[in-house]
KEVEXMAR-264264 format. One record per residue: residue number from 1; chain; x, y, z of N, C-alpha, C, O in turn. Coordinates in steps of 0.2 Angstrom, whole numbers, always signed. Layout:
! KEVEXMAR-264264
  seq  mol   n_c1   n_c2   n_c3  ca_c1  ca_c2  ca_c3   c_c1   c_c2   c_c3   o_c1   o_c2   o_c3
  NUM    A      X      Y      Z      X      Y      Z      X      Y      Z      X      Y      Z
...
//
This chain:
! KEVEXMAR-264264
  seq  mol   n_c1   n_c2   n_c3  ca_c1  ca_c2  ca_c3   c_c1   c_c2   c_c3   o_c1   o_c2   o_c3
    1    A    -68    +42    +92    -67    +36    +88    -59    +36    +86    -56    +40    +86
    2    A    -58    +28    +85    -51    +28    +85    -48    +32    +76    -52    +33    +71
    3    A    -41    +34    +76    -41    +40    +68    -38    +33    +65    -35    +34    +60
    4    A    -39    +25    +66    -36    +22    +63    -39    +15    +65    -37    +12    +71
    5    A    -44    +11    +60    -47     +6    +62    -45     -2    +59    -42     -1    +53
    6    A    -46     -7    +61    -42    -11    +60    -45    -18    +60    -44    -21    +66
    7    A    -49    -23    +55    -52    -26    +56    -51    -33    +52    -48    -32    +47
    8    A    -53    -38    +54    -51    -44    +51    -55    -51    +50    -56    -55    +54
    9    A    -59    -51    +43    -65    -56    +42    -61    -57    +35    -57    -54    +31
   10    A    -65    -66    +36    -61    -73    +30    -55    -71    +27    -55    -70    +21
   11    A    -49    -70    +31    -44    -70    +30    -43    -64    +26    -38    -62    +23
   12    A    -47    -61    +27    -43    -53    +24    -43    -45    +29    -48    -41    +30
   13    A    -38    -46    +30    -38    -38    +35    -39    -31    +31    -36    -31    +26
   14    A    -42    -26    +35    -43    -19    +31    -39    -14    +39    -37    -14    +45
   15    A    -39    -11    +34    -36     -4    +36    -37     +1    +35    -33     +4    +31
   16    A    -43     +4    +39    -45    +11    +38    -42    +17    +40    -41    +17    +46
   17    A    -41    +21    +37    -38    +27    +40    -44    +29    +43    -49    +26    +42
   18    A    -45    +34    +47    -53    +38    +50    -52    +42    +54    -54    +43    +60
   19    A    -49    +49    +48    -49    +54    +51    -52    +59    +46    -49    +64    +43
   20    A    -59    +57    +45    -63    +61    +39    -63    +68    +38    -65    +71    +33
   21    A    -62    +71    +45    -63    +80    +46    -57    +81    +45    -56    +87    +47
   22    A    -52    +78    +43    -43    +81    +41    -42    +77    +34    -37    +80    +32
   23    A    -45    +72    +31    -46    +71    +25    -42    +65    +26    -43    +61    +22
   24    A    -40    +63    +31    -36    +58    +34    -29    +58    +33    -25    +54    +32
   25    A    -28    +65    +33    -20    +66    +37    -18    +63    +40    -22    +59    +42
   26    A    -11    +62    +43     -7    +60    +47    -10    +63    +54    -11    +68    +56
   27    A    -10    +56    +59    -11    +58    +67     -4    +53    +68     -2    +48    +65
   28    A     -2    +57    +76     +3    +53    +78     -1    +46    +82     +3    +42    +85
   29    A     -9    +46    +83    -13    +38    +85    -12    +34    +78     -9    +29    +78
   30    A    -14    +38    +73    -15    +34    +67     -6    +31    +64     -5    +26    +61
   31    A     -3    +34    +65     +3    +30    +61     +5    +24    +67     +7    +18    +65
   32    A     +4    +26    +75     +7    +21    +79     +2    +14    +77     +4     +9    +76
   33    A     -4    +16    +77     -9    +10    +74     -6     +7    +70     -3     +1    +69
   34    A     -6    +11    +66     -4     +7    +57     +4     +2    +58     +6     -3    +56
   35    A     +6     +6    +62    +14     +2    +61     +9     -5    +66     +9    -10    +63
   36    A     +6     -6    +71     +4    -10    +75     -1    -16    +70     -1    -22    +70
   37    A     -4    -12    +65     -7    -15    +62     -3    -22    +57     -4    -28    +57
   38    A     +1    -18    +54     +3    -22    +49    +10    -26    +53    +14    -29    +50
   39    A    +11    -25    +59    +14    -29    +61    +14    -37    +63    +18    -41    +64
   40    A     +2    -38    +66     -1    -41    +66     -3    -45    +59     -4    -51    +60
   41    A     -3    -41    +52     -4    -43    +47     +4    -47    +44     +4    -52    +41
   42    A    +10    -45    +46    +16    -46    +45    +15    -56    +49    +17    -61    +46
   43    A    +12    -54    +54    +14    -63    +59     +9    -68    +59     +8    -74    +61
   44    A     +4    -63    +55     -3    -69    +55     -3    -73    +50     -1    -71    +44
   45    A     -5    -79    +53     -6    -85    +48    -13    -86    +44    -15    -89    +39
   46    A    -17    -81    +50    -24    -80    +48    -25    -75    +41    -30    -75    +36
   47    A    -22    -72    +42    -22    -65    +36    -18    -67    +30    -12    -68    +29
   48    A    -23    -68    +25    -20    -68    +18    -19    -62    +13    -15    -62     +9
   49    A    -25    -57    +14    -24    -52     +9    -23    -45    +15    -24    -46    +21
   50    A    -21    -38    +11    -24    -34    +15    -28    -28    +12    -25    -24     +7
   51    A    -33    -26    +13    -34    -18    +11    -33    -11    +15    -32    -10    +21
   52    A    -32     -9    +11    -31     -2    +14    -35     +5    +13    -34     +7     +8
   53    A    -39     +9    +18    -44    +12    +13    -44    +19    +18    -44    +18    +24
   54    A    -46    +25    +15    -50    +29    +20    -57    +30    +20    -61    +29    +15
   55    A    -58    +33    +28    -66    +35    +27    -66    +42    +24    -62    +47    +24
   56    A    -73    +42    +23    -76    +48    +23    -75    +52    +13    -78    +50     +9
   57    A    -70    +58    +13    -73    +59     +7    -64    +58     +1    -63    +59     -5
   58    A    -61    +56     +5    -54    +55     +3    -50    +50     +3    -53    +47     +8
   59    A    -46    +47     +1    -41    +41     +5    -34    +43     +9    -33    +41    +14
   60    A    -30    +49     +6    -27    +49    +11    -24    +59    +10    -23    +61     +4
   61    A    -24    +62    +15    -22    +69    +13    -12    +71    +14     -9    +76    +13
   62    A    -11    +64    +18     -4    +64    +19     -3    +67    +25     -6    +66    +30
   63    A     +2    +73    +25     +3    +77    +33     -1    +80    +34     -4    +83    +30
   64    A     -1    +82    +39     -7    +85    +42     -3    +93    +43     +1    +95    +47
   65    A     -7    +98    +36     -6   +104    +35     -6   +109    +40     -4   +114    +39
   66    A    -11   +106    +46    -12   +113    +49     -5   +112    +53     -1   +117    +54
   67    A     -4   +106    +56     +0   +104    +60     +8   +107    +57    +12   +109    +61
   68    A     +9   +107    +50    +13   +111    +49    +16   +117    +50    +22   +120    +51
   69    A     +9   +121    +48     +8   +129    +49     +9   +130    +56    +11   +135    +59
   70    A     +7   +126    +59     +7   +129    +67    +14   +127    +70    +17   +129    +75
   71    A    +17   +122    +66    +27   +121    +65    +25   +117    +72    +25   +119    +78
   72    A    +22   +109    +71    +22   +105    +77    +25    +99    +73    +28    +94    +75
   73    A    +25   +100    +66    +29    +96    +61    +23    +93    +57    +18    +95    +56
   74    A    +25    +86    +55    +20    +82    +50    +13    +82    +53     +8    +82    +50
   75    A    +16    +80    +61     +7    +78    +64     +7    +79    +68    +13    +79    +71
   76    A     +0    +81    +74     +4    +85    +82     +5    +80    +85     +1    +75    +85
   77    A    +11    +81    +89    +12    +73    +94    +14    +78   +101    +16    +84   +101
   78    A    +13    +72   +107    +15    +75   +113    +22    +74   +112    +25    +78   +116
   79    A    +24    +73   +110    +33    +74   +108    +39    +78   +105    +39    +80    +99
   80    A    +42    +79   +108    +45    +85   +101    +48    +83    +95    +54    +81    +94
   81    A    +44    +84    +89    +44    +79    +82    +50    +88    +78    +54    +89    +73
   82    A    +46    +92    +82    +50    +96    +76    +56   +102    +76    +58   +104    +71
   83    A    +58   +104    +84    +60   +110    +87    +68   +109    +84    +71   +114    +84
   84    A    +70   +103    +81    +78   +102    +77    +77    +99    +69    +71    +98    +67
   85    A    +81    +98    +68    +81    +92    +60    +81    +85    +63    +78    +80    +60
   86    A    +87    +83    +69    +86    +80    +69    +78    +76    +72    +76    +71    +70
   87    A    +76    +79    +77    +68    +78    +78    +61    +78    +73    +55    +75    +74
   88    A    +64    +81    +66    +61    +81    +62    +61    +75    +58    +57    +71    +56
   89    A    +67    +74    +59    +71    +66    +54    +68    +60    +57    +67    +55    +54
   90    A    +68    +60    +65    +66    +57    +67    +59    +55    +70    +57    +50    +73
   91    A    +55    +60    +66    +47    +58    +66    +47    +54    +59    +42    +51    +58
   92    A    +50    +55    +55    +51    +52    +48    +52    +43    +49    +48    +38    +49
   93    A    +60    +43    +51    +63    +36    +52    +63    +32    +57    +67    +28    +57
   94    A    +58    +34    +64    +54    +32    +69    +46    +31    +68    +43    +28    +73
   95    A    +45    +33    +64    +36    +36    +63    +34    +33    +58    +32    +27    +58
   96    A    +34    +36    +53    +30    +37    +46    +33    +32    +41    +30    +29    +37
   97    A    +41    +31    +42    +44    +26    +38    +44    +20    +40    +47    +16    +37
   98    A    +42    +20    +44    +40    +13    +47    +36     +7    +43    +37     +1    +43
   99    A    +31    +11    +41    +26     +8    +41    +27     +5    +29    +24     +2    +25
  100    A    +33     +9    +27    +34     +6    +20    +40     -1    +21    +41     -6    +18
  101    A    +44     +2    +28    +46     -3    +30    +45    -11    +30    +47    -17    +28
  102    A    +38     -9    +35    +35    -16    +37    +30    -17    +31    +26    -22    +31
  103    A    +30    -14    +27    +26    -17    +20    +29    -21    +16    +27    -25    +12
  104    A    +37    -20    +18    +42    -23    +14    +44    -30    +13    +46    -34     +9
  105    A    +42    -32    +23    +41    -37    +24    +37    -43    +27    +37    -47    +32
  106    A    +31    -41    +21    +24    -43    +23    +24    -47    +15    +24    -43    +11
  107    A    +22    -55    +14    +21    -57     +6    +15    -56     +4    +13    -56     -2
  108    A    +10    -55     +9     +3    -56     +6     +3    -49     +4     +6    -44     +5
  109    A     -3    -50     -2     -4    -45     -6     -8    -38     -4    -14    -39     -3
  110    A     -6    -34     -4     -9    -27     +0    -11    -24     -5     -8    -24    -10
  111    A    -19    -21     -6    -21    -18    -10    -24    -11     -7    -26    -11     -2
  112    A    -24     -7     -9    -26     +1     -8    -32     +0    -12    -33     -3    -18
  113    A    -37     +4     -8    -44     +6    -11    -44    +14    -11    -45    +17     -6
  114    A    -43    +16    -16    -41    +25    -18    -48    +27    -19    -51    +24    -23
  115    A    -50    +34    -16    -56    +37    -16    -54    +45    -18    -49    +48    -17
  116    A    -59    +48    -20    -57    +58    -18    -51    +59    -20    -49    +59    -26
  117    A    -48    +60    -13    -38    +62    -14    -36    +58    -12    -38    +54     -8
  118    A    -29    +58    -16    -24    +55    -12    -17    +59    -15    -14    +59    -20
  119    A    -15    +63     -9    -12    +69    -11     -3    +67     -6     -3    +64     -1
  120    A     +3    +70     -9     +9    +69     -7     +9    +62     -3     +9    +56     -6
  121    A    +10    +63     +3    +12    +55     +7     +6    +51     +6     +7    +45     +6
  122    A     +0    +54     +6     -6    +50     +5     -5    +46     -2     -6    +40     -1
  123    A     -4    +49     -7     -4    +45    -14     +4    +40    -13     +4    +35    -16
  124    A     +8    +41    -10    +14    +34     -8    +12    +30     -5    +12    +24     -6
  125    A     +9    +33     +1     +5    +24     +4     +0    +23     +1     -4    +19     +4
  126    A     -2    +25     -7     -4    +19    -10     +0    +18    -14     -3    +13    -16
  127    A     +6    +17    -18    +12    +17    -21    +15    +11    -17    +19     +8    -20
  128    A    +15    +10    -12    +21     +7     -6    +14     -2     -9    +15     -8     -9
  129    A    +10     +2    -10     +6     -4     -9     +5     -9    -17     +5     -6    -23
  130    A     +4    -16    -16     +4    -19    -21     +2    -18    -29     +4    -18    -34
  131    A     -7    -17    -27    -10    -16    -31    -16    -10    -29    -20    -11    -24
  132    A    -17     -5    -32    -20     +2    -32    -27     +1    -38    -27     +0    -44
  133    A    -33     +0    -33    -39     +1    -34    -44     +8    -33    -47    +10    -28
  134    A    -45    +11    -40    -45    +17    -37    -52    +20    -41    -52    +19    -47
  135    A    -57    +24    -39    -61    +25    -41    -61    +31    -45    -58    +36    -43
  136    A    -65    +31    -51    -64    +39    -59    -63    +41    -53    -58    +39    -51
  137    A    -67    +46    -50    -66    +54    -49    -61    +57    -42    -61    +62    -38
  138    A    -56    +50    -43    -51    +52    -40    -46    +57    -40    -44    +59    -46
  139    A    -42    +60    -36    -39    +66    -39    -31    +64    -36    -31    +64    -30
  140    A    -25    +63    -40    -21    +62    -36    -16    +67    -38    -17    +71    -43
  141    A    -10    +68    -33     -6    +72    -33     +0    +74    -29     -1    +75    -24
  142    A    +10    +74    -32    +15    +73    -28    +14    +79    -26    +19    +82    -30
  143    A    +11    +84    -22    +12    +90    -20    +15    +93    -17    +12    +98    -15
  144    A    +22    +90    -14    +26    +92     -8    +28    +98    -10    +29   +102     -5
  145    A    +29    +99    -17    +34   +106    -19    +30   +112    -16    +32   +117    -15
  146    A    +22   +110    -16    +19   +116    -14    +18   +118     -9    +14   +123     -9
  147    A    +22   +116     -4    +23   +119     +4    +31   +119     +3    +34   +121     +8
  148    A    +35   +118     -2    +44   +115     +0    +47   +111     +3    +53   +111     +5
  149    A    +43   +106     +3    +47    +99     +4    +47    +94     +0    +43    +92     -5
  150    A    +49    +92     +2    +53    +84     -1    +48    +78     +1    +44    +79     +6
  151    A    +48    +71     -2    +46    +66     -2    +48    +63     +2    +52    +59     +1
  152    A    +44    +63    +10    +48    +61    +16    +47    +52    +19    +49    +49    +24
  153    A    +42    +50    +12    +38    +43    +16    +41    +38    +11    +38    +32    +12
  154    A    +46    +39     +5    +47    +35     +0    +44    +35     -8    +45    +31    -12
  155    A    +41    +41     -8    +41    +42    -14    +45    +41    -19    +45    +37    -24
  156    A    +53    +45    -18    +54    +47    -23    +57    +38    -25    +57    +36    -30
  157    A    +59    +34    -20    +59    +26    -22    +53    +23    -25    +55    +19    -29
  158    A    +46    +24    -24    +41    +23    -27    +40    +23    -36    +40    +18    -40
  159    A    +40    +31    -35    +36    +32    -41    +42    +33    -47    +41    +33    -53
  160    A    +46    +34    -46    +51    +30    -53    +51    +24    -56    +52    +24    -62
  161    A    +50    +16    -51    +49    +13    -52    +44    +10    -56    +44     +5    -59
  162    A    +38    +14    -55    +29    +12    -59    +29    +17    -66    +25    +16    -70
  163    A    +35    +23    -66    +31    +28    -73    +39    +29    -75    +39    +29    -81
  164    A    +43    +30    -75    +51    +31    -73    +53    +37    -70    +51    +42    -67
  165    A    +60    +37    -73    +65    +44    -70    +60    +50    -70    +59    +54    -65
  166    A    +59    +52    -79    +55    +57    -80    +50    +60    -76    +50    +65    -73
  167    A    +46    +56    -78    +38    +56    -78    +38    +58    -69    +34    +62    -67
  168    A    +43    +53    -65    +42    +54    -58    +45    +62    -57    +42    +65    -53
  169    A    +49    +64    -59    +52    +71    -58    +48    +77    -60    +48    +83    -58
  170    A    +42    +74    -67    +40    +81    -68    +34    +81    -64    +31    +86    -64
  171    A    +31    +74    -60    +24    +75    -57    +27    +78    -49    +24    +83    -47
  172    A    +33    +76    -46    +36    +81    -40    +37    +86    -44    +32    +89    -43
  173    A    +41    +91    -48    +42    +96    -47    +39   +100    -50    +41   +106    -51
  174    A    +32    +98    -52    +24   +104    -56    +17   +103    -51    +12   +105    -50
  175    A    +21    +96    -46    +14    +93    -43     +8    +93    -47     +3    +96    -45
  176    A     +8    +90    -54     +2    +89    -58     -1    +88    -53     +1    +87    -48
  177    A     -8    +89    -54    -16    +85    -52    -17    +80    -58    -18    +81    -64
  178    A    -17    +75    -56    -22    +69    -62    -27    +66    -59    -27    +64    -53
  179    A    -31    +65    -64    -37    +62    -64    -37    +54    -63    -32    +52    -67
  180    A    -40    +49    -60    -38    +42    -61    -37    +37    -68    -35    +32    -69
  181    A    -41    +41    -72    -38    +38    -77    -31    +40    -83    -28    +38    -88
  182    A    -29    +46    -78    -21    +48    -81    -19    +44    -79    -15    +41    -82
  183    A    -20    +42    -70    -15    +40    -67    -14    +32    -69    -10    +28    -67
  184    A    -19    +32    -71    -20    +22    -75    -17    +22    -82    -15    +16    -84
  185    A    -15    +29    -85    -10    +28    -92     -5    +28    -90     -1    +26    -94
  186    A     -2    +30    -86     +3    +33    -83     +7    +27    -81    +13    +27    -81
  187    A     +3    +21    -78     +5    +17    -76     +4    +18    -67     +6    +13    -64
  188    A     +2    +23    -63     +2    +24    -57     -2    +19    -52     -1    +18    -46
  189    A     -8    +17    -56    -15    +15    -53    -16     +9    -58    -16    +10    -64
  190    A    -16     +3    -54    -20     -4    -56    -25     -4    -61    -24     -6    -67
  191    A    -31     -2    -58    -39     -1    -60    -42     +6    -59    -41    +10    -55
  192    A    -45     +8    -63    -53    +10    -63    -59    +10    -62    -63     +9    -67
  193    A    -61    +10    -58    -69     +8    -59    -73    +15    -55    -72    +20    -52
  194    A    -80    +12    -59    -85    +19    -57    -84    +20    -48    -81    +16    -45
  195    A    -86    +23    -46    -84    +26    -39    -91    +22    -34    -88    +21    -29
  196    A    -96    +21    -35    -99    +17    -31    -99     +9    -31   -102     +5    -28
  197    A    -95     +9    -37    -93     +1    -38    -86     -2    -34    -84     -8    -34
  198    A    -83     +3    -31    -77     +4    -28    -76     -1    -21    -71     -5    -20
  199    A    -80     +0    -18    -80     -6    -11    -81    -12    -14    -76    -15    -15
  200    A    -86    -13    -16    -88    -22    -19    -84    -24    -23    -84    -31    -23
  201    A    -79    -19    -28    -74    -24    -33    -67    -26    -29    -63    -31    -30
  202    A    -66    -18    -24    -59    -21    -22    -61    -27    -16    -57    -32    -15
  203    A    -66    -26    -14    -68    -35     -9    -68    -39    -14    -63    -43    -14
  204    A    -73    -39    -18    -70    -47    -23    -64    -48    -24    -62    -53    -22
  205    A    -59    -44    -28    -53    -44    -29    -51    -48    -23    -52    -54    -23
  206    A    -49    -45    -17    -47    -48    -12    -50    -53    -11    -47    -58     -9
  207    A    -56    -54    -10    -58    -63    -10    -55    -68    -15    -51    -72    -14
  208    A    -57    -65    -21    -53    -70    -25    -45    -70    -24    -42    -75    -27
  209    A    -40    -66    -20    -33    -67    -20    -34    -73    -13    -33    -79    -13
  210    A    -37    -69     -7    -38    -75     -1    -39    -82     -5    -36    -87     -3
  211    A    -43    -84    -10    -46    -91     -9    -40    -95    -15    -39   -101    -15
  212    A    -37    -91    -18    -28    -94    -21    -24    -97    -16    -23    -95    -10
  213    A    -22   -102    -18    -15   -106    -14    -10   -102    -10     -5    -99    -14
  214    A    -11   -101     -4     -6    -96     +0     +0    -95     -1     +2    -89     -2
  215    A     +5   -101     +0    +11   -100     +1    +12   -100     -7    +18    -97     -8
  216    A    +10   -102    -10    +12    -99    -18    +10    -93    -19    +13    -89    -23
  217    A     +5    -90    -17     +3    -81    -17    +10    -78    -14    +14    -75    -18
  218    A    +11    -79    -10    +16    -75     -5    +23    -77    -11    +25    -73    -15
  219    A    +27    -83    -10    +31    -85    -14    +33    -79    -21    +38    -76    -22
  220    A    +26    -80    -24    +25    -77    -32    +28    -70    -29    +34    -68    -30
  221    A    +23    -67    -24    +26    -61    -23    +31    -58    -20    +32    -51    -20
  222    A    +35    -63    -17    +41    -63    -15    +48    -61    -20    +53    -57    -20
  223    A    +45    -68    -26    +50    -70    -31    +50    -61    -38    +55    -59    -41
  224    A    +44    -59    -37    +44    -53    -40    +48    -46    -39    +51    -42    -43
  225    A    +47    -45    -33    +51    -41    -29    +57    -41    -28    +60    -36    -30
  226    A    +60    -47    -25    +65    -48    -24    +70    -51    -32    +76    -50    -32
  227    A    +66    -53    -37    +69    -53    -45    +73    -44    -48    +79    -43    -51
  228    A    +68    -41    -46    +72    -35    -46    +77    -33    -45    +80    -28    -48
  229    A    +81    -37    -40    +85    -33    -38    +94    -38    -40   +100    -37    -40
  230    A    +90    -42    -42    +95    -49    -43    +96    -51    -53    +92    -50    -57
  231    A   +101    -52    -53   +103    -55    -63   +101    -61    -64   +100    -66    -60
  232    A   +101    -61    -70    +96    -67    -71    +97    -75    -70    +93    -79    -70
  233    A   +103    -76    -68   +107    -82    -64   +103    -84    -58    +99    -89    -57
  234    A   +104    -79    -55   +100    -78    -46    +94    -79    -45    +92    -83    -41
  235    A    +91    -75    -51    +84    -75    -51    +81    -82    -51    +77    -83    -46
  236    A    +83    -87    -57    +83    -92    -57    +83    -97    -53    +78   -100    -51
  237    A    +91    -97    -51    +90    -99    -46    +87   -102    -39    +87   -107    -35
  238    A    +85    -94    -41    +80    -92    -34    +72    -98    -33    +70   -102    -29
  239    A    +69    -96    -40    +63    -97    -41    +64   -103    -42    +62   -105    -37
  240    A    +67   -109    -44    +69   -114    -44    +69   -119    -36    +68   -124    -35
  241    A    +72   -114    -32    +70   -117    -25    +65   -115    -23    +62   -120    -20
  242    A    +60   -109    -25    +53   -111    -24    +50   -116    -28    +45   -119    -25
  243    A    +51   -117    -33    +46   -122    -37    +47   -129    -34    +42   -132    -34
  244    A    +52   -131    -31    +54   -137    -29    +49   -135    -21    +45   -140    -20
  245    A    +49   -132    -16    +47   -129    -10    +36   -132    -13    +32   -136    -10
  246    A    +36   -128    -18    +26   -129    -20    +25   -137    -21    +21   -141    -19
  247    A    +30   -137    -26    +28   -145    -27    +27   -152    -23    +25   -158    -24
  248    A    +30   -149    -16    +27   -155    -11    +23   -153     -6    +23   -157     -1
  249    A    +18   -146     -8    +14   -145     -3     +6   -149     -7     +5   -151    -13
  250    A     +2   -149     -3     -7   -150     -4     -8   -146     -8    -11   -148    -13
  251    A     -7   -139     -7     -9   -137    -13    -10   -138    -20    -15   -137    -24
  252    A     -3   -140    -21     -2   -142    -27     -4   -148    -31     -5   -148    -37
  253    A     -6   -152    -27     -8   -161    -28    -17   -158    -30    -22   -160    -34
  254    A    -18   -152    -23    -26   -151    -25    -27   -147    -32    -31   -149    -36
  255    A    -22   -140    -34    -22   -138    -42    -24   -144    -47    -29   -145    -50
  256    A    -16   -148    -48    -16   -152    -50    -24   -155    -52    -27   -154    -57
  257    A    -25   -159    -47    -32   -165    -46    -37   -161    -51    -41   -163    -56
  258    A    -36   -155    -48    -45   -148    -50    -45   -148    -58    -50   -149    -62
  259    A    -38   -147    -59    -37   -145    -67    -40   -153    -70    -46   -153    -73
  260    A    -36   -159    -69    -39   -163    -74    -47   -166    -71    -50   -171    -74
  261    A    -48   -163    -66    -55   -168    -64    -60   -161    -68    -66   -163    -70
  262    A    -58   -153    -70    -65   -148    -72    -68   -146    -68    -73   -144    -69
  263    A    -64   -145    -61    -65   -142    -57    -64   -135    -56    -62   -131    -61
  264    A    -66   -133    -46    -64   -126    -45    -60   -130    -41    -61   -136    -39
  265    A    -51   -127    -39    -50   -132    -35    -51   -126    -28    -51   -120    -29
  266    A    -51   -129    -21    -53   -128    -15    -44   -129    -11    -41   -134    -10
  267    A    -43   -123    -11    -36   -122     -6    -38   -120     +0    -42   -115     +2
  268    A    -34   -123     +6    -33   -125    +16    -31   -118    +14    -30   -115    +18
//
């Protein structure tokens, strides 16, 4: 079976990793999917929301350790990924970095469905992602220090931004273990919920974002992200040519109408 599966019902696409006997490590099939996948989710007009999930007892193990010890690099490929730095670098910013790239430019809302582990690069590709639905007896962890490496997939851009400077330096250089509800005080993780409640809530989640006014989903989540980076002139600005952009779509006239008729309103 494929290590990386990819399906699309009522506007919402999933993204299963599926490689349950490696915890779902890195394969060099699974990241070429994933970049394929959300490239599809990046140009569809069909796809509103996305999840993200692994099978089996984990969500994500990151690189694949044996592959390391046997020095083929992060994951084994028919190619030479590791025998220089520069081949090493470029399984990184050919490969694996691809895929926070193409998240970056993607507006619909990506949510990660976190199970088991989610360990070094595995715990960033849920971090890359918008909102992190994760079940108690989760165990996460920045564990690079424990083989000698570094955060090769964006962490260290990640996780300063959700906990700060600190807190992101002392989980890379102790590679804490936490529990999901640390990682929910910490600021790391969205939600909690009991662990067989974990499928059904992040689907509703996701249905309820599909059935919100589209291009104002995307818009919001454009204006947040990109606010970041901009002073508060710009910001303004900014959001001001969107506000002017919503208010002549259907959308809006149908909001509008729902609110003063007591309705639910029904968004195209």
């Amino acid at each position: 079976m494929a290590d990386l599966l990819f399906d699309v019902k009522d506007h919402i696409a999933t993204i299963t990793l599926n490689r349950p006997e490696a915890y779902n490590a890195f394969s060099e099939e699974m990241i070429a999917e994933w970049i394929t996948a959300l490239e599809t989710v990046r140009d569809s007009d069909d796809i509103r929301v996305v999840i993200v999930k692994g099978n089996g007892k984990s969500f994500c193990a990151g690189g694949d350790i044996k592959a390391m010890q046997a020095g083929e690099g992060f994951f084994k490929s028919e190619d030479d990924i590791s025998s220089t730095g520069l081949a090493r670098k470029n399984s990184l910013w050919k490969k694996i970095q691809r895929i926070p790239l193409l998240l970056e430019e993607i507006d619909k809302p990506v949510i990660a469905q976190v199970h088991g582990f989610a360990m070094g690069a595995g715990l960033d590709m849920a971090l890359m992602c918008d909102i992190r639905i994760t079940a108690k007896s989760t165990k996460i962890s920045e564990s690079y220090i424990n083989v000698a490496i570094v955060p090769g997939d964006g962490g260290a851009y990640y996780l300063p931004k959700l906990i700060g400077i600190d807190q992101a330096l002392d989980m890379f250089w102790t590679a804490r273990v936490l529990t999901a509800e640390e990682a929910k005080a910490k600021g790391i993780v969205t939600f909690v919920v009991e662990d067989e409640a974990l499928e059904e809530y992040t689907l509703q989640y996701a249905q309820e974002l599909a059935s919100r006014p589209t291009t104002t989903v995307q818009f919001i989540k454009r204006a947040v992200y990109q606010s970041q980076r901009m002073d508060l002139r710009t910001a303004l600005d900014y959001i001001s040519s969107q506000m002017a952009i919503v208010t002549e779509l259907e959308d809006f006239k149908e909001g509008v109408t729902a609110v003063v008729e007591k309705r639910k309103a029904v968004y195209k």
